[in-house]
C-alpha positions as CSV (number, residue, x, y, z in Angstrom):
1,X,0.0,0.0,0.0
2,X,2.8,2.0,0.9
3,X,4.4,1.8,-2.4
4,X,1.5,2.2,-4.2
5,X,0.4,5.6,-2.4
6,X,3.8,6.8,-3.2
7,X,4.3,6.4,-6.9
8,X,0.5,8.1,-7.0
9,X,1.7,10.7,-4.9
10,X,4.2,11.1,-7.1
11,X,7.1,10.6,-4.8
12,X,9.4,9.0,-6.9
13,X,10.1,7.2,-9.9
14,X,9.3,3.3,-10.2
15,X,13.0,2.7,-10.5
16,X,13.3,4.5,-7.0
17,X,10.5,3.4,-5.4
18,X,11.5,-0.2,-6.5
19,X,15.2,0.5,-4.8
20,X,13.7,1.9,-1.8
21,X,11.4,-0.4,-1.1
22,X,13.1,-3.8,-2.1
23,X,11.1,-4.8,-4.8
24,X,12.9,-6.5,-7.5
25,X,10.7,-5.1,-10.5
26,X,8.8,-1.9,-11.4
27,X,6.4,-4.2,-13.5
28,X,5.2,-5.5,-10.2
29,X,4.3,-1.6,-8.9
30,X,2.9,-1.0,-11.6
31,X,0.6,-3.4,-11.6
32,X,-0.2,-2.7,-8.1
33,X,-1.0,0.4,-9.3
34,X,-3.5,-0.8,-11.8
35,X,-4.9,-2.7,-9.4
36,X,-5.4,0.3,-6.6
37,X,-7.0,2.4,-9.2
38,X,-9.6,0.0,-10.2
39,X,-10.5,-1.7,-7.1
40,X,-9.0,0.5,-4.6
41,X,-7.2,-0.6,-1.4
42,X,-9.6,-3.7,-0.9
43,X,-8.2,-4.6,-4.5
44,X,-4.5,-5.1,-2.6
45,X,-5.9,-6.7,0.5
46,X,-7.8,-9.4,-1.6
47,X,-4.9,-10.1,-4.3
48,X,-4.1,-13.6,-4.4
49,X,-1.0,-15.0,-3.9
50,X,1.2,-15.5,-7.1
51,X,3.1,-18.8,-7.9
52,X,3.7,-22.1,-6.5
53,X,2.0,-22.4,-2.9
54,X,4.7,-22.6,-0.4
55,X,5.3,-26.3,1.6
56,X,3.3,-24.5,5.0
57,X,0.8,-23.8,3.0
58,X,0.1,-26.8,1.4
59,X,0.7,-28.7,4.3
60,X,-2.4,-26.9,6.1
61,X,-4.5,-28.0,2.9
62,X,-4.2,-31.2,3.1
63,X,-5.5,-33.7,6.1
64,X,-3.4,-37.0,5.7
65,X,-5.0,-39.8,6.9
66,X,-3.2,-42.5,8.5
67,X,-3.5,-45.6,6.4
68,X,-2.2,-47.8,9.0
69,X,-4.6,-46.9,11.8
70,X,-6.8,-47.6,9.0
71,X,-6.2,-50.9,8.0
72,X,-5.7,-51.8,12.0
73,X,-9.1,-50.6,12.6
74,X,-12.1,-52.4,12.9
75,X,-14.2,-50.9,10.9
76,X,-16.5,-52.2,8.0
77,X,-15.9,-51.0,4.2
78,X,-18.6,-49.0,4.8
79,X,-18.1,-46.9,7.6
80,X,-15.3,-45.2,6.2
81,X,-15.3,-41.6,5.2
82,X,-14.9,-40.2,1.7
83,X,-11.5,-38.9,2.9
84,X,-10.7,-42.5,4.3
85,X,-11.8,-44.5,1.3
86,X,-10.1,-41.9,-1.2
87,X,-6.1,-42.6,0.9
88,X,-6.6,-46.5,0.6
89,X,-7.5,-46.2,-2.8
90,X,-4.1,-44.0,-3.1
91,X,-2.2,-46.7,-0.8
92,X,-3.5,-49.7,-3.1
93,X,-2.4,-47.4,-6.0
94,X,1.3,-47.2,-4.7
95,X,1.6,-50.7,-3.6
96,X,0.4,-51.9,-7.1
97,X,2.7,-49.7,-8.8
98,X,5.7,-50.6,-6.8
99,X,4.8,-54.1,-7.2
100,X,4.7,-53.7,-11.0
101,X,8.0,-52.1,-11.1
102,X,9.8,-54.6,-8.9
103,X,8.5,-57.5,-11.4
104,X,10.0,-55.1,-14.1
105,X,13.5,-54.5,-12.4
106,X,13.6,-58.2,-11.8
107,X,13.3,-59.4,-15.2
108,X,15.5,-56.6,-16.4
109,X,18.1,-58.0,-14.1
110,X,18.1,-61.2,-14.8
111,X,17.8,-60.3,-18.6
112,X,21.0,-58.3,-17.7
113,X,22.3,-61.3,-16.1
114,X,21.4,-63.8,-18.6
115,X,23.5,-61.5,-21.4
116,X,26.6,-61.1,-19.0
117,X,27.3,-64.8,-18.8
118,X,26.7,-65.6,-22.9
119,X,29.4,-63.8,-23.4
């Protein structure tokens, strides 16, 4: 907001304002700046965050559910929750495609094998 009011105050140039301010572009104040003059200050407070979501933040998204627990539990196919049902589908998933590629890194081993010693 800060850097905003001041380029519209007229309190510097972007170069400047970008140096005094430690922003590494004068794109980015400028379209702050677009920003503030069409949706005022709310405009700024509401902007969403740009780029990749940081690890915190994703971490805070999702609820991991203990698969363990799960499969320890006594409970009926169908007393699980939608959350629940969706991380043992995952977990069947992953121990399907791990057992896929270990019968594929075993036969490429012993194909590797079988070549080594015709020689």
């Amino acid at each position: 907001m800060k850097v905003v009011k001041a380029y519209a105050n007229g309190e510097g140039s972007l170069r400047e304002l970008s140096i005094k301010f430690g922003i590494p572009g004068n794109s980015v104040i400028i379209k702050w700046y677009y920003i503030y003059q069409s949706q005022g200050e709310e405009g700024l407070r509401n902007m969403k965050k740009q780029g990749r979501p940081s690890n915190s933040e994703t971490k805070s998204i999702k609820s991991k559910v203990n698969v363990d627990k799960l499969l320890q539990s006594e409970k009926s196919f169908s007393e699980y929750s939608p959350a629940e049902e969706k991380a043992l589908k995952e977990e069947l998933l992953r121990l399907r495609c791990h057992e896929e590629f270990s019968k594929k890194f075993e036969a490429l081993a012993q194909d590797y094998l079988r070549k080594k010693t015709n020689k």
